[in-house]
Every structure is written in structure tokens, then in C-alpha cells.
VODODREN-751569 format. One record per residue (C-alpha): residue in one letter; z, y, x; chain; residue number from 1. Coordinates in Angstrom, 3 decimals. Last residue first. Layout:
{node A, {Z, Y, X}, A, NUM},
...
***
This chain:
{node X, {-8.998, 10.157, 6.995}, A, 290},
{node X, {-9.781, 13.457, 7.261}, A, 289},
{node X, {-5.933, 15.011, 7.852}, A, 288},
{node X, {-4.044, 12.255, 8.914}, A, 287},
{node X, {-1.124, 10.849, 6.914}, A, 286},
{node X, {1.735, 11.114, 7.546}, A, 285},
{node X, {3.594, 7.414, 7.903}, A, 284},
{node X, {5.929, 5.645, 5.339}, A, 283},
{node X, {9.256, 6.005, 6.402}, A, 282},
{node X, {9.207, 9.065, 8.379}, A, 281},
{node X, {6.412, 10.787, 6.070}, A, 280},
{node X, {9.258, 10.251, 3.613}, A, 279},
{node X, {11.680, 11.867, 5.185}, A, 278},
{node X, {9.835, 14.674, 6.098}, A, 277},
{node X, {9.390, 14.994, 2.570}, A, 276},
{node X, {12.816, 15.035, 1.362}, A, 275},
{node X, {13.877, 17.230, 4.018}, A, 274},
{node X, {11.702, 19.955, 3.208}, A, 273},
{node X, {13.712, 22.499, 1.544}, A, 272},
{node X, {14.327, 24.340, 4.947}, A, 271},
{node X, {10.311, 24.505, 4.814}, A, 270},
{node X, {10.839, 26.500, 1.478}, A, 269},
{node X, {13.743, 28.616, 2.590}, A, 268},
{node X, {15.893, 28.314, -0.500}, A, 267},
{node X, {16.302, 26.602, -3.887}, A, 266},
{node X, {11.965, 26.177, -3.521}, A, 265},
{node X, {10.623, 26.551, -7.059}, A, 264},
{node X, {8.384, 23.581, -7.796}, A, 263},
{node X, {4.430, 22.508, -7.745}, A, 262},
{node X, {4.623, 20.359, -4.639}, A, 261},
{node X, {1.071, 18.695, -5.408}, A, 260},
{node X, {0.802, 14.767, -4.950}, A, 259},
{node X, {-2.896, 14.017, -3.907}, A, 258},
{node X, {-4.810, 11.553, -4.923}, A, 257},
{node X, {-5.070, 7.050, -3.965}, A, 256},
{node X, {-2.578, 6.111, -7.136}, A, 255},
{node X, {-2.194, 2.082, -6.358}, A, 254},
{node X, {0.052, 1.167, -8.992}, A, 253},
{node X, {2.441, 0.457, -6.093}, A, 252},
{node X, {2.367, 3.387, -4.559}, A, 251},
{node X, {3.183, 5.225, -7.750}, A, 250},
{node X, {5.821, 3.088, -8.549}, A, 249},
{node X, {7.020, 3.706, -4.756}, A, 248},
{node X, {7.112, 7.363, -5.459}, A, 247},
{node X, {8.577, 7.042, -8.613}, A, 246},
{node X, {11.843, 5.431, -7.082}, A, 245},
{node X, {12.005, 7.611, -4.189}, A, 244},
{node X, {11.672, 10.713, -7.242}, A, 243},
{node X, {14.867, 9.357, -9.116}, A, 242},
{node X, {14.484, 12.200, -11.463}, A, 241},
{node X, {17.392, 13.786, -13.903}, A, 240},
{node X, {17.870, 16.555, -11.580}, A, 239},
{node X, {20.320, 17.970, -8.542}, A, 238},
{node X, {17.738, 18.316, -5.626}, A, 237},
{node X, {15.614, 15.817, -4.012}, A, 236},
{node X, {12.536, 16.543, -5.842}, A, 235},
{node X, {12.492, 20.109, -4.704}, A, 234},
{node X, {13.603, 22.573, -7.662}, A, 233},
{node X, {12.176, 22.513, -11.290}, A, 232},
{node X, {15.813, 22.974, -12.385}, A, 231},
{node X, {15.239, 20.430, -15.351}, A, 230},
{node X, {14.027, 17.942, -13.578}, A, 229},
{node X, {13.106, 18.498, -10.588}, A, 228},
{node X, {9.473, 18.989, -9.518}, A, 227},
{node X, {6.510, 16.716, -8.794}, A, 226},
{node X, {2.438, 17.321, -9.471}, A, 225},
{node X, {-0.334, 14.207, -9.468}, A, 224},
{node X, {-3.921, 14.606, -9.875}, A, 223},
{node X, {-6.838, 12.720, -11.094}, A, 222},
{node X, {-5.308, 10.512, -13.783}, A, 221},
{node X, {-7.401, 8.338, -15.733}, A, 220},
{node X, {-6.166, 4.702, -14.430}, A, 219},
{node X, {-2.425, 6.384, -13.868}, A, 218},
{node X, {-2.281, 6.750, -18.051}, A, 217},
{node X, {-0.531, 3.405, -18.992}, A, 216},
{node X, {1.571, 2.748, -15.581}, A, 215},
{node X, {2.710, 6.008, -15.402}, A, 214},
{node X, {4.056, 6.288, -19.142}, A, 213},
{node X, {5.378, 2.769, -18.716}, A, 212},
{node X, {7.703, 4.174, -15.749}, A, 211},
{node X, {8.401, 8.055, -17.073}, A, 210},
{node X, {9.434, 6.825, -20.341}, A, 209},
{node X, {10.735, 10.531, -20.590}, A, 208},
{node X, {8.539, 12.163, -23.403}, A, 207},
{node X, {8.298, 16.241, -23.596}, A, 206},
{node X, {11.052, 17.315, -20.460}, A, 205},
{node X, {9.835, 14.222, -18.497}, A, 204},
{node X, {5.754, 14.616, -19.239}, A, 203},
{node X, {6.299, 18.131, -17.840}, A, 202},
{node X, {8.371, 17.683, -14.351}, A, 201},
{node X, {6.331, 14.717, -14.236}, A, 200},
{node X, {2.781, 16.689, -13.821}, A, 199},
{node X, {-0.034, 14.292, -14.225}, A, 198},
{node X, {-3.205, 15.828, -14.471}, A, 197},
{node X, {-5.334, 13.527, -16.428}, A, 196},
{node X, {-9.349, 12.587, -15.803}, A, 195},
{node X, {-13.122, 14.563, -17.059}, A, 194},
{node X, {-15.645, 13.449, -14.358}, A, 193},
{node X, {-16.081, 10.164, -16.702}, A, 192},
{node X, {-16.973, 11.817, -19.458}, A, 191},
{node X, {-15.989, 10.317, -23.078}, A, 190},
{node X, {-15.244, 13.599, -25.242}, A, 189},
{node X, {-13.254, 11.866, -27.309}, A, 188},
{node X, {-11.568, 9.859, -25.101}, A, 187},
{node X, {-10.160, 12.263, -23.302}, A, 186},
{node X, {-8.898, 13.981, -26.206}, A, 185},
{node X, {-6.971, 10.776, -27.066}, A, 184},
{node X, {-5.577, 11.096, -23.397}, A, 183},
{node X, {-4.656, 14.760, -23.436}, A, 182},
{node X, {-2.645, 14.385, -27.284}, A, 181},
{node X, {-0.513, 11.015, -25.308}, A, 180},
{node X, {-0.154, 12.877, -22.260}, A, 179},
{node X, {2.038, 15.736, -24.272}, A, 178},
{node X, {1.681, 19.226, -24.480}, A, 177},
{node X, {-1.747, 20.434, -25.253}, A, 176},
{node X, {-1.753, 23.614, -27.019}, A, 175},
{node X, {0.845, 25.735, -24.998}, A, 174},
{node X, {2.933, 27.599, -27.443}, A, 173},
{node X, {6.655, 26.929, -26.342}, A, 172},
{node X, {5.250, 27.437, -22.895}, A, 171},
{node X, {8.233, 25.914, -19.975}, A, 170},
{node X, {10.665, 24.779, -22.224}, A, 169},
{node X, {10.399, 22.675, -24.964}, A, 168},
{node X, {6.486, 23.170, -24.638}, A, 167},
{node X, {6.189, 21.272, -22.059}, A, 166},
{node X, {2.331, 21.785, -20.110}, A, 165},
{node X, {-0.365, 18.564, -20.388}, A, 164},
{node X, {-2.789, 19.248, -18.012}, A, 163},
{node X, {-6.405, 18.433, -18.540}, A, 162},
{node X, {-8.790, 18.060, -15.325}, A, 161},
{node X, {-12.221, 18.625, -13.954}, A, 160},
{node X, {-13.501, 16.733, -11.738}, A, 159},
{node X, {-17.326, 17.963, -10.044}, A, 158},
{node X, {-20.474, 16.613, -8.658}, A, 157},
{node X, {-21.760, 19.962, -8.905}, A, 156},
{node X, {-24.627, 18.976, -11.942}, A, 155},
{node X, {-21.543, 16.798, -13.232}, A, 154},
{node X, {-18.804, 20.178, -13.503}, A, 153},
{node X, {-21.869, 21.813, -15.909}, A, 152},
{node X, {-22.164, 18.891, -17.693}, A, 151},
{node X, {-18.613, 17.813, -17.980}, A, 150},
{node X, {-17.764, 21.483, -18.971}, A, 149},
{node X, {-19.900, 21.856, -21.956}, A, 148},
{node X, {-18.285, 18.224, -22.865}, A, 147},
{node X, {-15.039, 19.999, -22.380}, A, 146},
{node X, {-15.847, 23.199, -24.333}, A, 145},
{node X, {-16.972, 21.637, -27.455}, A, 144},
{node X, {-13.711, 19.120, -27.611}, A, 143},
{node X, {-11.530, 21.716, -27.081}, A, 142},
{node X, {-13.048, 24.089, -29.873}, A, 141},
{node X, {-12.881, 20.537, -32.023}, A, 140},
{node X, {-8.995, 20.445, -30.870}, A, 139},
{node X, {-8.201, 24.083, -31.321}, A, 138},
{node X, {-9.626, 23.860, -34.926}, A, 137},
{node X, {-7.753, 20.888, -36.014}, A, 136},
{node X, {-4.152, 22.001, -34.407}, A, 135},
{node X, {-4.737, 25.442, -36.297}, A, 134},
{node X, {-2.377, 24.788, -39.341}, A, 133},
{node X, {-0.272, 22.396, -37.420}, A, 132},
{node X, {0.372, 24.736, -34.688}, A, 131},
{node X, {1.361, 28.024, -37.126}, A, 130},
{node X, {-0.045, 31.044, -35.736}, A, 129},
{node X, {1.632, 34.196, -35.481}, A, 128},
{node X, {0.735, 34.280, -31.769}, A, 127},
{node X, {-2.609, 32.116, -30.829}, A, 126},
{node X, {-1.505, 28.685, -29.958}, A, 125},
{node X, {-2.121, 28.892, -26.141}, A, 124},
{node X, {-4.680, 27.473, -23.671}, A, 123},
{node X, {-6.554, 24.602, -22.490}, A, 122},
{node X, {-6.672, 25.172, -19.099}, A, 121},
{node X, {-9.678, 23.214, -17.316}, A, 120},
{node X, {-7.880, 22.387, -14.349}, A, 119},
{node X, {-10.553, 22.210, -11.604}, A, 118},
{node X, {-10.223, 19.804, -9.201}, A, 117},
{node X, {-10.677, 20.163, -5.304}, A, 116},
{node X, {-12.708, 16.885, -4.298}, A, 115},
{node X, {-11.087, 13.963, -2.586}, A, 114},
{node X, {-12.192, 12.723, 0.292}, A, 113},
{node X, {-9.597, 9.633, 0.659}, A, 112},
{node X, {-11.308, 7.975, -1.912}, A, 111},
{node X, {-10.998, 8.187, -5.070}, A, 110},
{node X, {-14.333, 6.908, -7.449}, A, 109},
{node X, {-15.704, 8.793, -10.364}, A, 108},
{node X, {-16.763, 12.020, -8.826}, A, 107},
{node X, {-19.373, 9.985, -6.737}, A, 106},
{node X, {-21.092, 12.201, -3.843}, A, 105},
{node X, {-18.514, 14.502, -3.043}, A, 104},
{node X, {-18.130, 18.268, -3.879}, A, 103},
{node X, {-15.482, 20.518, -2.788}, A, 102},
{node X, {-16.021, 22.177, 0.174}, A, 101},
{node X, {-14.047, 25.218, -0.754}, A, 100},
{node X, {-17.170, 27.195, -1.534}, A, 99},
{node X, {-18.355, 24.811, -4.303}, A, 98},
{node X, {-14.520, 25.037, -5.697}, A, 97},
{node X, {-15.133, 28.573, -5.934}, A, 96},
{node X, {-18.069, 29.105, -7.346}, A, 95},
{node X, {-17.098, 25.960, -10.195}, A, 94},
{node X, {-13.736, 28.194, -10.730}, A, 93},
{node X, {-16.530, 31.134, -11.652}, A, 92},
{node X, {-18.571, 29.743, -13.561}, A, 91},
{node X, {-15.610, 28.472, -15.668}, A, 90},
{node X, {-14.346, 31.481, -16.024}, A, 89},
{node X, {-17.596, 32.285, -18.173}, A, 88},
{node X, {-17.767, 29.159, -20.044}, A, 87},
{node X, {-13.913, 30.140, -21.521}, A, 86},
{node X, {-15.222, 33.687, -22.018}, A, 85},
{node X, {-17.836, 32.590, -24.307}, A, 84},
{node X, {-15.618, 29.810, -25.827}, A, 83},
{node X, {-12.969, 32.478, -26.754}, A, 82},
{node X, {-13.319, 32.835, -30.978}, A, 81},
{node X, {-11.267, 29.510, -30.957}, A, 80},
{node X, {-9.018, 28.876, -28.145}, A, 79},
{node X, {-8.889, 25.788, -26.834}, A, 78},
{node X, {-10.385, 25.949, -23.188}, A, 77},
{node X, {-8.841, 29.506, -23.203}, A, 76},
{node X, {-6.236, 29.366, -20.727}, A, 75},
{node X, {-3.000, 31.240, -20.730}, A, 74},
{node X, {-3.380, 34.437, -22.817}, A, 73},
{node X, {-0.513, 36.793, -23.593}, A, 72},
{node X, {-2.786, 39.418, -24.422}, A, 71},
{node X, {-1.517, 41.328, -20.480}, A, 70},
{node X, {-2.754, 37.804, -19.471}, A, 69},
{node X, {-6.435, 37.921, -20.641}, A, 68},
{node X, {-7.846, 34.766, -19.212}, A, 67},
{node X, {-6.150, 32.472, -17.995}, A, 66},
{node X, {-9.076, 31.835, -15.096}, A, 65},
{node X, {-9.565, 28.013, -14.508}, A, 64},
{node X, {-7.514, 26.556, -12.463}, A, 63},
{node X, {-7.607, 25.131, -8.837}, A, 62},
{node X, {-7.023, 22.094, -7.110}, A, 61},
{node X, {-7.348, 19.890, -3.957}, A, 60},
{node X, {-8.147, 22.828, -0.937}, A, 59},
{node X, {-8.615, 21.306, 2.471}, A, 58},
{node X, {-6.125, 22.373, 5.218}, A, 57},
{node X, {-6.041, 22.654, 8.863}, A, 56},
{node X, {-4.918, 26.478, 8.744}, A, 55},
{node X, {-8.152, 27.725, 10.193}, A, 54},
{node X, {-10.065, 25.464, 7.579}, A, 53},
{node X, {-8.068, 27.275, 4.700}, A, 52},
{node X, {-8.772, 30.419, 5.890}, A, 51},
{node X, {-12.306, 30.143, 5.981}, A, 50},
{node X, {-12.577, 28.612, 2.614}, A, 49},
{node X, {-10.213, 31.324, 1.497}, A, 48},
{node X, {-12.757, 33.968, 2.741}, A, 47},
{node X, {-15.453, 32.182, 1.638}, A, 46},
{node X, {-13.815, 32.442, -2.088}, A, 45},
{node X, {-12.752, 36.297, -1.962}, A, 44},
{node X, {-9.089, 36.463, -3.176}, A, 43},
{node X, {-7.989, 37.755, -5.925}, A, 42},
{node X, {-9.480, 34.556, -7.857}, A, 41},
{node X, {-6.939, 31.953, -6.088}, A, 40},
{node X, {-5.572, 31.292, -9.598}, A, 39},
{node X, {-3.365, 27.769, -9.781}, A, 38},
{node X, {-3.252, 27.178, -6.093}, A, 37},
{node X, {-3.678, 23.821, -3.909}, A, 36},
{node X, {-2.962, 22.736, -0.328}, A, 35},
{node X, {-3.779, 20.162, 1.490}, A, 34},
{node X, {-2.737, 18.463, 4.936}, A, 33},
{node X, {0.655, 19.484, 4.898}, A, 32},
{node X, {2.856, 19.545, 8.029}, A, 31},
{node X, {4.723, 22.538, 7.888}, A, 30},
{node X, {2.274, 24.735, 10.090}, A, 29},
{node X, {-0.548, 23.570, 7.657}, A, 28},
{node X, {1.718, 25.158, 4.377}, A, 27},
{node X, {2.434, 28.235, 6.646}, A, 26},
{node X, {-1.117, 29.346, 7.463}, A, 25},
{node X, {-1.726, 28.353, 3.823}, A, 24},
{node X, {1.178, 30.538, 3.017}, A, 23},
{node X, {-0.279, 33.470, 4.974}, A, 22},
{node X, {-3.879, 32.758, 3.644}, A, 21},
{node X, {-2.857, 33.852, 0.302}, A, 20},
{node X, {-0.497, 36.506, 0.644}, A, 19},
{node X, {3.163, 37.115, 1.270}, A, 18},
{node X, {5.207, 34.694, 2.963}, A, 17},
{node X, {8.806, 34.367, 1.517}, A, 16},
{node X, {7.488, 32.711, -1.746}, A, 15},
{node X, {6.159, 29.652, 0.433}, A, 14},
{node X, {5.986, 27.437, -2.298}, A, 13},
{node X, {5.079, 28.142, -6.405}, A, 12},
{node X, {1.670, 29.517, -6.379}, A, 11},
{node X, {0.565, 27.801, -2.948}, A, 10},
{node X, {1.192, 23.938, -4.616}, A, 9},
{node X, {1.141, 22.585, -1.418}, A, 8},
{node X, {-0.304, 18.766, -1.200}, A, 7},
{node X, {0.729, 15.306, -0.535}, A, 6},
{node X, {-0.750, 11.827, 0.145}, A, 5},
{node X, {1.531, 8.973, -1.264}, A, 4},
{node X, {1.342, 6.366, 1.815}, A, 3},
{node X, {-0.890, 3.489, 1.533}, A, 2},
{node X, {0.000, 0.000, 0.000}, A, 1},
***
């Protein structure tokens, strides 16, 4: 079984660096071989291709825009009366995943050389809204919008992914909330560049059943995230999560991705590394490439 493969979520670590290519300066320093980052927009995409490559890194995920977040907007994959501006920011994540170096030659299969992702966000329940009364419409405005994406994401040899975000906590009016809802809409739309991003800090808070939840959905996931539950601090601190435990599940279910740091460092975020240095001690870091 191979060593879990792990990335740095550059929205959430490294809050004492400022700037983009500062923390992936830092994230390559610390050991990572990949990094990821939920909006990298502000930044120019060769320019964070360059940077990334100077730090050692390769780039495994981005999002698509949120859209309008002054509106309260969060994604627009599922919001009805926003498919023109969904297609739009999707444009522009393809831009910058093409500059990142992200295609391969079979989006399907997972090797080693991964692609960067795209999370195709899916969005809020539009304020004043009830969710059941809508739940119809943002599902069929899903549905359009993901097989629009599967074509463009399959002309760039392209993943694109569907996150499901807590809404007991984190976004009481995210749309899709539950791996259950972004697995039946998987289906749906049928594409097989179209996969699960499995964030435990998420499917804990909504479903628990972490083990059979992991073994039923790992054979359409394309990207893992850990945090703490419910401090969404590193995965060895104070939580419900026996993280050495889901690590080996997921080692031995054979996951080949990345595993993205998405939590809130407690402190100094390479002080807060001990867990993962630990593990690369045990099982063996992996070599960037290989």
C-alpha cells in the first residue's frame, strides 16, 4: 500500500505569510509536494505557474469563481438565473488550470500525475428562499451546468469536482451538503471526468459513518481534504477524528490523490506539523514526480 500523498490547502495554511507565492514558497520549504487554493484569481495564472515550479510544487485544485461575494454568493453551479455567469467562471478556472500544467492524457485513471481539479461550486440557496421549495430547480440548473462542464472540462482533459459543504455549521445555505445528494447527482449527469471531493471535516459534522461512508463513495472521489472535528484545527488536535485510523482506511482502500490540509492552523502553521512529519516518518515522503 503506498503512502497517503498530501497537499497545502494555501487559503487556510500559512496565514503568517502574506501573499500567494509566499506561502507556496513556504508550503515547498515545509516539505509538501502540492499545494492547492480555493480562488487563486488575484493572481496572474503564469505567474502562479511560475511560482509554483520555483517552490517545487504542482498545483492539485482550484475553484470556480464564487461569484458575487459582496451578494452573498458562494458558487453559482446551482443557481438559477446564474448559468451565464456560472459558464463564464468556468472559462476562466479551465485558463488557469491549463496554465498550471494541469492536463493529462486519461482524466479517468489516478496515477501519480494527477491533474489540478476544478471544484465546480455549486452554490447557495438564494436568501429568503425556502430549500425544499427550490431544491427541484437548483438540482435541474445543476444538472445543466455539469454536463456543460464535462464537455468543456473533456476537450482539456479535465476533472472537475462536487463538494459537499455542512450546512450545520460551516454554510447553513450551501445547496449540496451531504455525499449522498453529490453522488445521486453524479449519476445523473453520468461523466466520467465529473468525481467527489471528499472533505471529512464536512461529511463528519452532516453524517458521521465516516468508515462505510469512505468505503462506498472512495471509487468516485477525486480529492481528499482533513480537518478536526469540530475545531477545524490540524488533525491531531482535540476533535472527534481518529485521523491515524482514517489514514490507514484510506490506504487500504487504495485512494492514489492528494490529501489537502484545508484547516485553521492553532499556531505557527509549520509548528503544527508534527502530525505529518510523523507520518512521512512512518510511511515514507513521497517524491515530488513520482
Amino acid at each position: 500500500m503506498a503512502p497517503l500523498r498530501f497537499s497545502a490547502n494555501l487559503s487556510w495554511l500559512f496565514p503568517e505569510v502574506a501573499g500567494l507565492p509566499a506561502r507556496l514558497r513556504a508550503a515547498g520549504s515545509a516539505g509538501f509536494e502540492a499545494a492547492e487554493v480555493a480562488f487563486p484569481y488575484a493572481e496572474r495564472p503564469e505567474a502562479l505557474a511560475r511560482a509554483g515550479r520555483d517552490a517545487g510544487l504542482r498545483l492539485v485544485l482550484i475553484n470556480t469563481p464564487p461569484g458575487d461575494q459582496e451578494k452573498g454568493e458562494m458558487g453559482l453551479g446551482a443557481v438559477p438565473g446564474r448559468q451565464a455567469a456560472f459558464r463564464e467562471g468556468l472559462e476562466e478556472a479551465v485558463l488557469y488550470a491549463k496554465a498550471l500544467g494541469c492536463p493529462r492524457k486519461d482524466p479517468t485513471a489516478l496515477p501519480a500525475h494527477l491533474p489540478c481539479r476544478i471544484h465546480l461550486m455549486a452554490g447557495r440557496v438564494p436568501q429568503g428562499t425556502d430549500r425544499a421549495a427550490v431544491r427541484g430547480e437548483m438540482e435541474t440548473v445543476f444538472l445543466e451546468n455539469l454536463r456543460h462542464a464535462a464537455e468543456v472540462l473533456a476537450q482539456e482533459n479535465l476533472v472537475g469536482l462536487l463538494e459537499p459543504i455542512n450546512t450545520r455549521i460551516t454554510d447553513p445555505r450551501y445547496f449540496l451538503d451531504t455525499p449522498q445528494q453529490a453522488a445521486a447527482i453524479l449519476q445523473k449527469v453520468g461523466r466520467p471526468n465529473l468525481q467527489l471531493q471528499m472533505d471529512l471535516f464536512h461529511w463528519q459534522i452532516m453524517d458521521g459513518n465516516l468508515t462505510r461512508n469512505i468505503q462506498e463513495f472512495l471509487p468516485v472521489v477525486g480529492h481528499v481534504q482533513v480537518a478536526q472535528v469540530p475545531g477545524r484545527g490540524e488533525p491531531d488536535s482535540p476533535g472527534e477524528l481518529n485521523f491515524p485510523y482514517l489514514f490507514q482506511l484510506l490506504e487500504d482502500e487504495g485512494y492514489k490523490g492528494f490529501v489537502g490540509c484545508e484547516y485553521l492552523p492553532q499556531g505557527d502553521t509549520v509548528e503544527g506539523l508534527t502530525w505529518l512529519r510523523s507520518y512521512w516518518d512512518r510511511r515514507g515522503h513521497p517524491q515530488a514526480g513520482l
